[in-house]
N, C-alpha and C positions, 0 to 999 in steps of 0.2 A: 180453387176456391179457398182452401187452406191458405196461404201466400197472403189473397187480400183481405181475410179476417185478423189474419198475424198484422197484414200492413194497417190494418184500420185500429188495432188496437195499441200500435207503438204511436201512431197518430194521434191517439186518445190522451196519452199519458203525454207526449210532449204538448199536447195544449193544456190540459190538466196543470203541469209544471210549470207552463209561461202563467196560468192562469193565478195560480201560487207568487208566483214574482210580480206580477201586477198588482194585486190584491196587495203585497206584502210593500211597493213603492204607494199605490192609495193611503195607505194605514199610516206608514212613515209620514206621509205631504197632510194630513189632517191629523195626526197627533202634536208634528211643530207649529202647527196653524192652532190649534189651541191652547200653547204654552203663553201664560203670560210674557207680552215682551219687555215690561220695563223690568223686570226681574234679573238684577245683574250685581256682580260684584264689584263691577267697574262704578268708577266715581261720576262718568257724564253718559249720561242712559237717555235712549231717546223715547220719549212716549209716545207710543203708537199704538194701533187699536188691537185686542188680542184675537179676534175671529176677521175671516176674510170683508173688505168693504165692496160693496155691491154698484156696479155700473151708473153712471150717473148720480152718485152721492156727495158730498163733498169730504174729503177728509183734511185732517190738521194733524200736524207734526209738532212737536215742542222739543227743544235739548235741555234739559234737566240734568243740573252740579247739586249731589248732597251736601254738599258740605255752605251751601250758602242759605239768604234768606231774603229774597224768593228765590227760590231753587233754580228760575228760568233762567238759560243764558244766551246770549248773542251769540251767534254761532254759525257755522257754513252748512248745510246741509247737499248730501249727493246721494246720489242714486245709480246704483251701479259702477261707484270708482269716480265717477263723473260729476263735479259740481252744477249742482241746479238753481241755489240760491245761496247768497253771501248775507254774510253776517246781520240776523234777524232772528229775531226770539220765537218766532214760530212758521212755518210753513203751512202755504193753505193750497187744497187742490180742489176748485170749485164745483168742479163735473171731470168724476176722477172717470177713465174708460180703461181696458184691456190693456193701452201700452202701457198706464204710470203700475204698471205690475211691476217688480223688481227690491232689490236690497238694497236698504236705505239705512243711512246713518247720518250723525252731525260730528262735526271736529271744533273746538275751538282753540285759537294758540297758544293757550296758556293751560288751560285741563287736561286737551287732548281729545279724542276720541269716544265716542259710542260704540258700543258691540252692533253690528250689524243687524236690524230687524226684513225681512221677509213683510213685505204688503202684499199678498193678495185679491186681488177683484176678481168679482163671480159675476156672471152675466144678472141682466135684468131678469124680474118672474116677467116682466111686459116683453123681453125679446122671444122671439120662438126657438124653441128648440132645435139643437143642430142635427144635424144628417149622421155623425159621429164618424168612426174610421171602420172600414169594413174587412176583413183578411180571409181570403178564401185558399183553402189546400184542396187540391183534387189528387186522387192516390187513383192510377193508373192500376187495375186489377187482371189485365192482361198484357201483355207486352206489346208494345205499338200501338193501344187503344185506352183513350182517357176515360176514367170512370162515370158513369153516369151522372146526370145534375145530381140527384137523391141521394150519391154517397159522398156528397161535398162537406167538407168540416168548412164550418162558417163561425167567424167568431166576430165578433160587432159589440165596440166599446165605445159607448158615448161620456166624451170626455166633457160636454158643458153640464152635465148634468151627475157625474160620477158612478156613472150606471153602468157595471159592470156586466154583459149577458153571456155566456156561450150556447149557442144555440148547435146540439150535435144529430143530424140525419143521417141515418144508417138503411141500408133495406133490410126487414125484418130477415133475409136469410143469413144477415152476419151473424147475427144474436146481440148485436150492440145495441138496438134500437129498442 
């Protein structure tokens, strides 16, 4: 009995710890999601939107030269390394979905480059919520016999919704529960 209180308690603390690292990549991925992104000290800055755009919305891209007037310029636009449109002063995406997610920038030949912006898209409030990813540990409290359903560590992160839960079941004789 000693063994799998020891076992359930080292189990405790290494999901505690992933749960710290998760929590600590969530904080990171919605703190750069809320930086403004024309905010740059490069001279061709691409304007794009500073909070994630939402499923089915349209979004617009612009390349923006400080140094002219109007600031907008003719320019290539890509999206992950990859050219998506040539030389046009703005980019339209009419019903933006899940794949046009990725880092975006514009070039033009003669300025040069955009710092790379981050577009994120978040699901519809009208799509249903996902099923999320589920991760089950079972701790073996005897030797050749798997633990009871009841001593299962269960941890379930739903990632369309950024809802972090750890859900921990113990039998009341661990003392964990």
């Amino acid at each position: 009995m000693y063994f799998c209180k020891k076992m359930l308690k080292y189990l405790l603390l290494l999901l505690l710890l992933l749960l710290y690292f998760l929590l600590h990549i969530v904080a990171i991925y919605y703190l750069q999601s809320t930086h403004i992104s024309s905010v740059s000290v490069e001279d061709v800055i691409l304007e794009s939107p500073v909070h994630s755009v939402t499923e089915g919305d349209s979004l617009t891209l612009r390349c923006l030269y400080e140094h002219s007037t109007p600031p907008i310029l003719s320019a290539d636009f890509y999206k992950d390394g990859s050219l998506i449109q040539s030389q046009t002063t703005e980019m339209i995406i009419s019903t933006v979905s899940k794949s046009h997610e990725g880092f975006y920038y514009c070039k033009h030949p003669k300025r040069g480059e955009s710092p790379k912006s981050w577009i994120s898209v978040r699901a519809s409030s009208r799509s249903s919520r996902s099923d999320g990813l589920t991760v089950a540990v079972a701790t073996p409290c005897h030797p050749g016999r798997s633990a009871p359903a009841n001593k299962m560590i269960q941890m379930t992160h739903y990632l369309a919704h950024a809802v972090l839960s750890i859900v921990l079941t113990a039998l009341q004789t661990t003392g964990l529960s």
